[in-house]
Structure formats: C-alpha cells, structure tokens
C-alpha positions in Angstrom: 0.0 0.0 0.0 1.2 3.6 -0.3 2.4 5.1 2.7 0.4 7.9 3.7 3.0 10.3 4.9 3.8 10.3 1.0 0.3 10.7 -0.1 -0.3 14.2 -0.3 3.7 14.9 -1.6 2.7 12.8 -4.8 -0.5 14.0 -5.2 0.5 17.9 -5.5 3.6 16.7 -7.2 1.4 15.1 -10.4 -0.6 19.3 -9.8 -3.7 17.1 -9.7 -4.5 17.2 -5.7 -6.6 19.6 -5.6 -9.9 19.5 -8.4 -10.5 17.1 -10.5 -7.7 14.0 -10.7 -5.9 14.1 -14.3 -2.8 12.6 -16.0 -3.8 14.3 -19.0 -5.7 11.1 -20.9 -9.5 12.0 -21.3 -12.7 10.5 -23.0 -13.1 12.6 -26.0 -15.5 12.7 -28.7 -14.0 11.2 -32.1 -16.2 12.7 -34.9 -14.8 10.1 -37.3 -15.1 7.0 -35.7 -18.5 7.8 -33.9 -20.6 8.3 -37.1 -19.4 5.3 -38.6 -20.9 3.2 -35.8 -23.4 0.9 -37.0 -26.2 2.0 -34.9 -26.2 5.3 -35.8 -26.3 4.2 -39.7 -29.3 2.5 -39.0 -31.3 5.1 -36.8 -30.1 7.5 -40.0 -31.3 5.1 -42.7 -34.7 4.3 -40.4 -35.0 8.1 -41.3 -36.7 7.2 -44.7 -39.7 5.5 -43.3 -42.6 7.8 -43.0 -45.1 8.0 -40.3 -48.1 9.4 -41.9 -49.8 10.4 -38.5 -47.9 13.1 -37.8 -45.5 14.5 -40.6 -46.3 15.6 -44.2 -47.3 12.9 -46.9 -46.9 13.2 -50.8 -49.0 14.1 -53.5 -50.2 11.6 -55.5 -47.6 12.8 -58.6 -44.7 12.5 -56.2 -45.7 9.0 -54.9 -45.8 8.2 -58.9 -42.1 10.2 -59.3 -40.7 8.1 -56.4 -42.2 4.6 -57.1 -40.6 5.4 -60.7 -37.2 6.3 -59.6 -36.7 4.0 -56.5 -35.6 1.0 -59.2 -32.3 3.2 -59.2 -31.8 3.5 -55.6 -29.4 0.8 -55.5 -27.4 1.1 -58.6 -27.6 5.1 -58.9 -28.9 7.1 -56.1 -27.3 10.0 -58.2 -30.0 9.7 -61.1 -32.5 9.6 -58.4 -31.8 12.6 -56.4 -31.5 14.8 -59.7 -34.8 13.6 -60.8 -36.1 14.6 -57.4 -34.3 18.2 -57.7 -36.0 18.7 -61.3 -39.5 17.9 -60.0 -38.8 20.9 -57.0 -41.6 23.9 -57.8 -43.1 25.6 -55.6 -45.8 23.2 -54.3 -43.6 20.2 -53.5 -44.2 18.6 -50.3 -41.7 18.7 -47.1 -41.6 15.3 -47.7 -39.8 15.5 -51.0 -37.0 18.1 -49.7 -36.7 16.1 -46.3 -35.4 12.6 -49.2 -33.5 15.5 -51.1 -31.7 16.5 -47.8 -31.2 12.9 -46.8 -29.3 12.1 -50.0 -27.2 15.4 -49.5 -26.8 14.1 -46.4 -25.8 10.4 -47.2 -23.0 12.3 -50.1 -21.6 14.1 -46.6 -22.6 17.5 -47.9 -24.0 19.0 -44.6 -24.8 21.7 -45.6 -26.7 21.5 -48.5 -28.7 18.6 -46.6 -29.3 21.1 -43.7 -30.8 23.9 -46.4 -33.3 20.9 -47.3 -33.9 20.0 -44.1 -34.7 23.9 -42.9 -36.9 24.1 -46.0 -38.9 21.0 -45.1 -38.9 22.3 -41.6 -40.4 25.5 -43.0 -43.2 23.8 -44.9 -44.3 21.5 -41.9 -42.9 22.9 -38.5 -43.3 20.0 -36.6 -41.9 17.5 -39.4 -40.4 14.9 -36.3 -37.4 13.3 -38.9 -36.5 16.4 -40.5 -35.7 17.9 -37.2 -34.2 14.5 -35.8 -31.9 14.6 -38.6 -31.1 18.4 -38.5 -30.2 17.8 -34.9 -27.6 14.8 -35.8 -26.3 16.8 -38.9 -25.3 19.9 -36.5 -24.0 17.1 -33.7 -21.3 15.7 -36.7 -20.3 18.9 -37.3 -19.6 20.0 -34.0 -22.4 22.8 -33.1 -23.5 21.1 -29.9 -25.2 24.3 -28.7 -27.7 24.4 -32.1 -27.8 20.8 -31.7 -29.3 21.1 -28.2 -32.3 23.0 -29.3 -33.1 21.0 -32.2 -32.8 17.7 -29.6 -35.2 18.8 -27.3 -37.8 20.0 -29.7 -37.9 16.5 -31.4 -37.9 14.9 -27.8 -40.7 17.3 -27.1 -42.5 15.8 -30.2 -42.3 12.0 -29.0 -39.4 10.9 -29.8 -38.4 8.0 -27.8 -35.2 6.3 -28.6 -31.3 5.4 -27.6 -29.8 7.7 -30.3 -31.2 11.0 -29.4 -31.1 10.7 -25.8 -27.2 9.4 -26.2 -26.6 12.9 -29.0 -28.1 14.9 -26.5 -25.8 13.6 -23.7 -22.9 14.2 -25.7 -23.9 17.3 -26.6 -25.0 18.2 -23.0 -21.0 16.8 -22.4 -19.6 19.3 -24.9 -21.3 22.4 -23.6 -20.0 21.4 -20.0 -23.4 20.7 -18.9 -22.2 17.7 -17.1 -25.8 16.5 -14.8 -27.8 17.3 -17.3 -25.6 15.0 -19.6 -25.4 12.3 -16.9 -29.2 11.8 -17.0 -29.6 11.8 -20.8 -26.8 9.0 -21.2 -28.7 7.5 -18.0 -31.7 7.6 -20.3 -30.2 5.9 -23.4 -28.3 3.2 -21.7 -31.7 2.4 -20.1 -33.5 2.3 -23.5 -30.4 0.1 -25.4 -27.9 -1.1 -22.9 -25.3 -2.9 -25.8 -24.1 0.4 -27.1 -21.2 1.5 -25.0 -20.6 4.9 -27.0 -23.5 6.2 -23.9 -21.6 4.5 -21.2 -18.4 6.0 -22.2 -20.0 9.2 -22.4 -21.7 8.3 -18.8 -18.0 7.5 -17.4 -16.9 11.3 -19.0 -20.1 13.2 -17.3 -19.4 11.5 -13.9 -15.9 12.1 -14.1 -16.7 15.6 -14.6 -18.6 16.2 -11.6 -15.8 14.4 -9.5 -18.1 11.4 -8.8 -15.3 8.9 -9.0 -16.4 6.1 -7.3 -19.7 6.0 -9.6 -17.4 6.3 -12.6 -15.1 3.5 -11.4 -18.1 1.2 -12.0 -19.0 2.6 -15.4 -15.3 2.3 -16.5 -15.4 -1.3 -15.6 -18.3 -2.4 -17.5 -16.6 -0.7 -20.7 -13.6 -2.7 -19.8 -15.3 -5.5 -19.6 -16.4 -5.5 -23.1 -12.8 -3.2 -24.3 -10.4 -4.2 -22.4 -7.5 -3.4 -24.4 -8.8 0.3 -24.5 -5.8 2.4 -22.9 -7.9 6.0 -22.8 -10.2 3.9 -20.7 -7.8 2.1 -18.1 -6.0 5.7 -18.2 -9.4 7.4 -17.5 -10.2 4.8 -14.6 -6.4 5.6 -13.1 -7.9 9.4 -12.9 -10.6 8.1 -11.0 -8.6 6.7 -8.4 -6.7 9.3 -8.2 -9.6 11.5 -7.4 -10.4 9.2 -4.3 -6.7 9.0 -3.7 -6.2 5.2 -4.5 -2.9 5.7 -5.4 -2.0 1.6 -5.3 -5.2 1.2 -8.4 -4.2 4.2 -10.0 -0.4 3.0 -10.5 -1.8 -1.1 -11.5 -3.9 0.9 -14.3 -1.3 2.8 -15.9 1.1 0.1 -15.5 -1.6 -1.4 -17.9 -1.5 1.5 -20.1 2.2 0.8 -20.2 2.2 -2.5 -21.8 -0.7 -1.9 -24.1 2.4 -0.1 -25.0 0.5 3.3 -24.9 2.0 5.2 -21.6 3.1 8.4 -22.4 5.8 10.5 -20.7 3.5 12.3 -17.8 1.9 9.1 -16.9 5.5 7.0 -16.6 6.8 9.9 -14.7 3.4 9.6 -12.4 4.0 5.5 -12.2 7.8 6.4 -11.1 7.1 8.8 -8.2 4.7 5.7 -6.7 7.5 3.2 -7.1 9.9 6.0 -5.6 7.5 6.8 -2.3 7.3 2.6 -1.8 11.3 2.1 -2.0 10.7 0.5 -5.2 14.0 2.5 -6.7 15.0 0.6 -9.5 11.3 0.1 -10.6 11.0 3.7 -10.0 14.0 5.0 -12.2 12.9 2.6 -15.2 10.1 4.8 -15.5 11.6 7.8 -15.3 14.5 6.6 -17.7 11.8 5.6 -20.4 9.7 8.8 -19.5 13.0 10.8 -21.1 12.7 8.5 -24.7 9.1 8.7 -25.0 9.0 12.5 -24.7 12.0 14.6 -26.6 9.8 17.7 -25.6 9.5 16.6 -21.5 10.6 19.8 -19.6 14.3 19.1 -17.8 13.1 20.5 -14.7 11.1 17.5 -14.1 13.6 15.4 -14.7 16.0 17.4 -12.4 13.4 17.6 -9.9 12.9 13.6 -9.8 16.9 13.3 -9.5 16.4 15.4 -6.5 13.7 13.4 -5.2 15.8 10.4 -5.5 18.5 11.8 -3.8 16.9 13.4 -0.8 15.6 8.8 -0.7 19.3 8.1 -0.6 19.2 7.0 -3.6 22.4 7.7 -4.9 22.9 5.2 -7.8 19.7 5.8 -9.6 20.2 9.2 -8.8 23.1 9.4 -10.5 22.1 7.2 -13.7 18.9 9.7 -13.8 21.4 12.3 -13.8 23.8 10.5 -16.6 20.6 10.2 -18.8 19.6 13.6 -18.4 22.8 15.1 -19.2 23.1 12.7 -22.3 19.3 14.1 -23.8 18.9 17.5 -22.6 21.7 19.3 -25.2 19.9 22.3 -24.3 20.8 22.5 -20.7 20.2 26.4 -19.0 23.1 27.2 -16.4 20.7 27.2 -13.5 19.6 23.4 -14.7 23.3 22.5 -14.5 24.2 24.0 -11.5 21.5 22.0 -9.8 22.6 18.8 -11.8 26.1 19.7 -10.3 25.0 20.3 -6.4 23.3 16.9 -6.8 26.6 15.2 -7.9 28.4 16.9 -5.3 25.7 15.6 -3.0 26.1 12.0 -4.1 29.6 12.1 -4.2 30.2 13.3 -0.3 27.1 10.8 0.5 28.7 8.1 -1.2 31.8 8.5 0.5 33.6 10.4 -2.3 34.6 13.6 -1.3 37.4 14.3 -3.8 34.8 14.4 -6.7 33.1 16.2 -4.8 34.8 19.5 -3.1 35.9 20.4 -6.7 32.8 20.6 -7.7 31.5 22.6 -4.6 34.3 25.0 -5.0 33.8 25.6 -8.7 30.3 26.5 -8.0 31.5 29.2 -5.2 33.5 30.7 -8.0 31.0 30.9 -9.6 28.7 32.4 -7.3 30.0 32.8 -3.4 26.7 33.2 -2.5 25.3 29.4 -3.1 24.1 28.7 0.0 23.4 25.2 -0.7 27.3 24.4 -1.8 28.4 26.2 1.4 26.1 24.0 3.3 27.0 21.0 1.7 30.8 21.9 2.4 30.5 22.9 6.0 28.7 19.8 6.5 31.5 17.7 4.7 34.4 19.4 6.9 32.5 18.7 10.5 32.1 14.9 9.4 35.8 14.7 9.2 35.7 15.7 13.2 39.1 17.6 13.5 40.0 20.9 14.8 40.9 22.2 11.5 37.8 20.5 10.1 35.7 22.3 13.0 37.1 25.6 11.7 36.9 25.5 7.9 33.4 24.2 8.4 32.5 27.0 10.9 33.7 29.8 8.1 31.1 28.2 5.3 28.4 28.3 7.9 29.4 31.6 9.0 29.2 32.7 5.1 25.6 30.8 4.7 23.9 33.1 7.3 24.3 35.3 4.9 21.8 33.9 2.2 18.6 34.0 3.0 17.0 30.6 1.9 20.2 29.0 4.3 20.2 31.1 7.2 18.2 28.9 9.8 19.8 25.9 8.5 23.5 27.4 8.4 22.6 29.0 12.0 
C-alpha cells in the first residue's frame, strides 16, 4: 500500500491534488469514428420510413415520381436525387426536400442537406425526422449548442429512442453541462444497454462532476467488453486518483504501459509511486523511459525527480537519472546545471567520495559565493571529518551561509 505520509507529496507533485484528478488522458468525442458506428447508420437510414400520422405525406404525382425512380436507388442514387431536384416547384411537399436532404446528407454534404432539411422544416414545423436529422447533422459537425435545441424539440414531439437521448448527452457533455448530460446518457443506456458509446460518455459526465467512485463502475463495465482500451484504463487511473487510491491508479497505468500506450506524464506519475514505496530501481525505469518517450519533456522535471531520488538516498539511480539527463537535454540552461552539479556533489560526499566532490562545490562558489546550498554542503562535509581544522573551515562556510537567505536557519 502507499504510505500515507507520501500521499499528499505525490499527489500535489502530479498538480492534480486539488480538483479534479488528471494525468492528462481524457474521454473525448471522435467525430470520425462515432458516425461510422453501425447504430447510428441505422437510426439515419430508419429516417426514410414515413409516419403518416404526424408529418407531411406526398401528393399523388410524387408518390408516382418516387415509385418510378426507386428502381435506381441501388445502382444510382445519383439519377434519383437529380430527378427529385428537377420535380422541386413551388408546391412540392416537405416530404420531397426532407429525401433530397437525406441524400445530400448520405453524399456528406451537410450543408446542403441542412438547407433541405430547414426548407422542409419551414413547410411543416413540426416534421419529427426532419428535425431529428437536422439535430444529428449539427452534432457531426460539431455545433453542440444548435444541436441542443433541435434535440429537445424532437424529444418534445415524441421521440423516444437510444440515439437522441445518447446525442443529446454528448452534446450536454460538450457544452460542459455535465448532470444534465449524466441523465440523458442514464436515459439511453436504459432504452439500449449494448451500445457502449453512452456508457463512455456516462464515465466522461461522472468524471466531470468528481463522482469517482460511480465512474469506477461505469469504466469497468466498458472494460469489460474493451479491455485493451488504454484511454479507458488511463481514465479509470484518474478516477482513483480522485479518491486517492494511489495503489489502483499506479496497476492501471502500469496497464496503459504495456498496451504499449503510456506516455511520458503518466511514466513519470508511475515512477514517483514506485519512488514513495522504495521501489527505486522500478522507479527509475520509468523515469528513464519517461525521457525517450517525450523529446519535448521539460528538464526541470527530470531534475526535480533526480532530486527526489537523492533526498531517498538513492544515490545510484540518482546518479544514472542524472547521466541520462545530461546525455538528452543538449539544451541544458546554467541554472539546470548548477542543480545537476549540487546533486553530484551531493552523491559524491554521501557516497563516501569527497574528492569528486569538493571540486565541484568549489567551482560552484567561484561561480557564485553566494550558493548557499554548496556552502552548506561543504560545511557539512568538513565537520564529518571531526578535527580541529575541520571544525574551523566548516564553521567559516556556515558563518558565510547566514548570509543567504534561503540558508540562514539551517546554516545558524
């Protein structure tokens, strides 16, 4: 288990304590792959049977047009969508531009399809599948808010099933209504429970209120039927990190990891768990494949981990940290490598090497006689050889620490 003394350090460490839990993977909506799906085909394509109860019907002379060109459907829903556009006069039905937007549609020119649909709209305002489909045309291309309105309306005039309740979650989702969203995909998952697109986007609303636990569940059913799904396992890590299951959170990603789909932030979060159990060697793996994964990874975190490892007495991994750092970063500021340099000096007295190590400390003075920490670290190193002239050198760096001010209490 992690220790709990460390719990908090790690936590503020990943800049995730406070708010909502992150290491950076999210549930996000993938136009692409999400109108491919085969249920929403079919809910499209149901779009074309006509309930003559409550939206417009055809005149007799465009039932005879359509029963002439439907023979073509199949072979050149072209020809039959031009002779549809040549029949358009001023008294054709809604019915007639509602098939001309759905072909539009079909040939993924949304907005033509959506001047048909409008058109149809206008001719019979309450036209049920006209507005069903203008709402999932605005959905695909991303105008959640315009989507909204034409969701509800089409709810408002009975409809009933899976797709629009799970559209009008995501687009409750994508406006950052998050309950409102939570009780739509509630809604759809209730009305068809085998599509998991609504429990994915359940997982996201939940996550978004901070209601971990409730998404933990929700993640696991999607696993269940996706388990090889890393934004998923990584999105379930979140979770316990929200309710500060670090021990979870670490098993997830490790996952992640050989799904072979960890990324540099979330190897860097696995090493600072191994780090606060002891686990050093485990801990600087991670952190050693965190630098090849990431060219771009800041140096300061990788300095700041080196420090970390350090302040553990952990003076070889330290050390190879620092090695690896110094053989990626070519870029290196002079502030980065003066810190890389007190660490070295620090493993070098630790590890009972002080002649690496006092040139080092002496070559930052002359550098700058007022690094405290080098005067520190040298006083220190001249009382541990316990002799009077130790005893003196070491009280003249302590004496010269007083004088900065992030060393005074510590040097006094």
């Amino acid at each position: 288990m992690i220790k709990s003394k460390y719990l908090k350090s790690i936590l503020v460490g990943m800049t995730c304590f406070a708010g909502a839990a992150t290491l950076s993977a999210q549930i996000n909506y993938d136009r692409a792959s999400f109108w491919n799906q085969e249920h929403i085909k079919k809910v499209f394509l149901n779009s074309y049977q006509v309930n003559t109860d409550i939206e417009p019907k055809l005149t007799e002379e465009e039932k005879a047009l359509i029963r002439e060109l439907m023979p073509q459907l199949e072979l050149n829903p072209t020809a039959v969508k031009d002779g549809l556009l040549n029949s358009v006069n001023t008294e054709t039905s809604a019915a007639v531009y509602f098939l001309i937007g759905n072909f539009y549609a079909e040939d993924g020119e949304i907005a033509t399809a959506l001047e048909y649909y409008e058109t149809a709209i206008e001719k019979f305002p309450n036209f049920r599948r006209a507005i069903k489909n203008v709402s999932f045309m605005k959905v695909r291309d991303g105008a959640f808010d315009d989507a909204l309105k034409s969701l509800t309306k089409v709810i408002n005039l009975g409809a009933n099933d899976t797709t629009v309740f799970g559209l009008l979650g995501l687009c409750y989702v994508n406006t950052g209504n998050y309950i409102s969203a939570e009780t739509a995909y509630r809604q759809a998952i209730v009305l068809d429970p085998s599509v998991n697109d609504w429990r994915v986007g359940l997982a996201k609303s939940l996550l978004s209120q901070e209601k971990y636990k409730e998404s933990i569940k929700v993640l696991d059913e999607i696993l269940n039927l996706d388990p090889e799904n890393d934004i998923i396992w990584s999105s379930q890590a979140n979770a316990y990190l929200g309710i500060e299951d670090l021990d979870n959170a670490v098993a997830n990603q490790e996952i992640v990891d050989r799904l072979g789909k960890s990324t540099a932030e979330s190897l860097v979060f696995m090493g600072r768990i191994y780090m606060s159990q002891g686990l050093n060697d485990l801990a600087l793996e991670k952190f050693k494949k965190a630098l090849t994964k990431d060219s771009n990874q800041p140096a300061d975190v990788q300095i700041d981990i080196a420090g970390t490892l350090v302040s553990r007495g952990a003076f070889d991994e330290s050390q190879d940290l620092i090695n690896s750092i110094r053989g990626k970063y070519t870029d290196i500021t002079k502030d980065q490598n003066i810190l890389l340099l007190r660490l070295e000096s620090q493993i070098a007295l630790s590890s009972g090497n002080p002649d690496k190590a006092i040139p080092i400390l002496e070559k930052l003075l002359a550098s700058d006689p007022l690094d405290g920490q080098a005067l520190i670290l040298l006083a220190e190193h001249h009382t541990s050889l316990d002799t009077s002239d130790g005893y003196s050198r070491a009280d003249l760096y302590y004496e010269r620490a007083i004088k900065v001010d992030d060393q005074e209490i510590r040097a006094l």
